[in-house]
N, C-alpha and C positions, 0 to 999 in steps of 0.2 A: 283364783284368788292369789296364786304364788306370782302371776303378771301383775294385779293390779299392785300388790305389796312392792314391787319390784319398780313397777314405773311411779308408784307414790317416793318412795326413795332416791330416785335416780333424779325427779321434779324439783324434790326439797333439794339435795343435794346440788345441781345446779345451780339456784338462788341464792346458796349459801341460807334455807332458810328451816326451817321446822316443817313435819308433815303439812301441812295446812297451803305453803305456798307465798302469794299475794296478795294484798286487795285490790277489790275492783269494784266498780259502780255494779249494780245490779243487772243493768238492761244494758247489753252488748251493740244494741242497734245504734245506725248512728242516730245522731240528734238525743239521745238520751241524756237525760238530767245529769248533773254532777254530782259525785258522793256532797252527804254534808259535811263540811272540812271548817275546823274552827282554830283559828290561829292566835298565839299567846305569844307579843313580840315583847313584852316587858323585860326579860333579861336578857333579852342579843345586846351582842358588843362585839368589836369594839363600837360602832356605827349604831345609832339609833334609826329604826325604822318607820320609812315614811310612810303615812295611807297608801301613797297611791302603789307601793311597793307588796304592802298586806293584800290590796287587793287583786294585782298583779299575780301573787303569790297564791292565795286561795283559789283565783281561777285558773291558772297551770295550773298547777296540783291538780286539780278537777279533772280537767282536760284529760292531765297526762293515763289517770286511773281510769277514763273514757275510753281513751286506745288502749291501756294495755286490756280492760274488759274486751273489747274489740277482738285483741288481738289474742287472747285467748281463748274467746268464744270460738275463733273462725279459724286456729291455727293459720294465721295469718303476721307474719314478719314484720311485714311491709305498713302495717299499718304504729306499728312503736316507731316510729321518727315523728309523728304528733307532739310528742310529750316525754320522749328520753334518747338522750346521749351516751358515748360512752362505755364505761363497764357496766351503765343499767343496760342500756339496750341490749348490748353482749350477751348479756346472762340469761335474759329476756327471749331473744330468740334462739339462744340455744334450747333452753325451755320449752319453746313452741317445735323447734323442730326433733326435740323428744315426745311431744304428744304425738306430733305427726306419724314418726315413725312405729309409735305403740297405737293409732287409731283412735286415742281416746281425745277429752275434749275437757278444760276446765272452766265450771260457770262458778261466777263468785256475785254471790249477793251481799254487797257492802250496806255497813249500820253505822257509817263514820270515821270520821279521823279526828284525833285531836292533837295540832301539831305547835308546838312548843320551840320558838328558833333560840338558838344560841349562840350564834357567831353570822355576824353580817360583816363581812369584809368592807375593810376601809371606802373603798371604790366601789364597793355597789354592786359588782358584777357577781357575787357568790354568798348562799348564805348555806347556813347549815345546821338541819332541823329534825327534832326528835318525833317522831308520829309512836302514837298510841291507836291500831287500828283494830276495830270490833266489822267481821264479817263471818258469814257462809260458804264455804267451799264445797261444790261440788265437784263430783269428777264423773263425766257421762262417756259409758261407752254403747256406739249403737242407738245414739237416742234415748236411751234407757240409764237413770240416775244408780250407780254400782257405790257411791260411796258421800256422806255428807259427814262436814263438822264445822260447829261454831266455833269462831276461834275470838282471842283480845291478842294481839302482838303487837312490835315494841319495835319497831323499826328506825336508822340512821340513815339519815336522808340529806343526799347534796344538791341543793339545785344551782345553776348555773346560767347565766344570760346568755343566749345564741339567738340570731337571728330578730330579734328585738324581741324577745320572749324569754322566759324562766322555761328550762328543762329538767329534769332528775339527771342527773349525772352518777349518782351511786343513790342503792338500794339496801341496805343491810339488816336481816333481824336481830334484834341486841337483847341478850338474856334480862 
């Protein structure tokens, strides 16, 4: 138990975030469905937001929580450039490669996002968005489930244009 308390700490501690971690879609496989993610662009500014920008936006987002389930299902790195840049991905695969080193495995069965933008840059290329996320974390060692908990957290979210796509660029839990 003094490991599992030890690599639950050392997990949050990397993300900068609370015991619990990230969320993620449920089903790590690929081709798996996207979390449901509902977006509130009524008070970004300075830039009013276009559809085709919302919907852009709701499916990265999607995506991104697709690979990082991926990537924490299967301690797998390589699979977070789907859906994050930057200091997400950093943190991200530092993350993964502390599961790695401790054996363990974390499954997250996500119950949503509800994300709320608040700053779309003039140009279009960045916006910057508040998620209210409801999931289940597990943490498996062995194949065997040693620890679960439902969580709501509150996370600050950058996404950013690359590659003719929206990515996370930061990840942050906000009290």
């Amino acid at each position: 138990m003094k490991i599992l308390s030890r690599v639950l700490l050392s997990l949050a501690a990397c993300f900068g975030l609370g015991m619990a971690g990230v969320a993620a879609p449920s089903d790590s496989a690929p081709g798996a469905s996207a979390p449901a993610i509902a977006l509130d662009v009524s008070q970004a500014a300075p830039r009013q937001v276009e559809d085709s920008t919302v919907r852009a936006i709701t499916r990265d987002y999607g995506r991104a929580w697709q690979a990082l389930a991926a990537a924490l299902g299967q301690n797998r790195a390589d699979l977070l450039p789907e859906g994050f840049v930057g200091v997400a991905r950093q943190k991200l695969s530092e993350r993964i490669a502390e599961q790695q080193r401790s054996g363990l495995v974390t499954r997250v069965i996500d119950h949503g996002h509800r994300l709320q933008a608040v700053f779309y840059s003039p140009e279009g290329s960045a916006m910057e968005l508040r998620d209210t996320a409801r999931y289940e974390i597990q943490l498996v060692d062995g194949g065997s489930v040693v620890s679960t908990e439902t969580v709501t957290a509150s996370y600050a979210v950058l996404m950013t244009v690359t590659d003719d796509r929206w990515k996370v660029r930061v990840l942050q839990e906000t009290e």
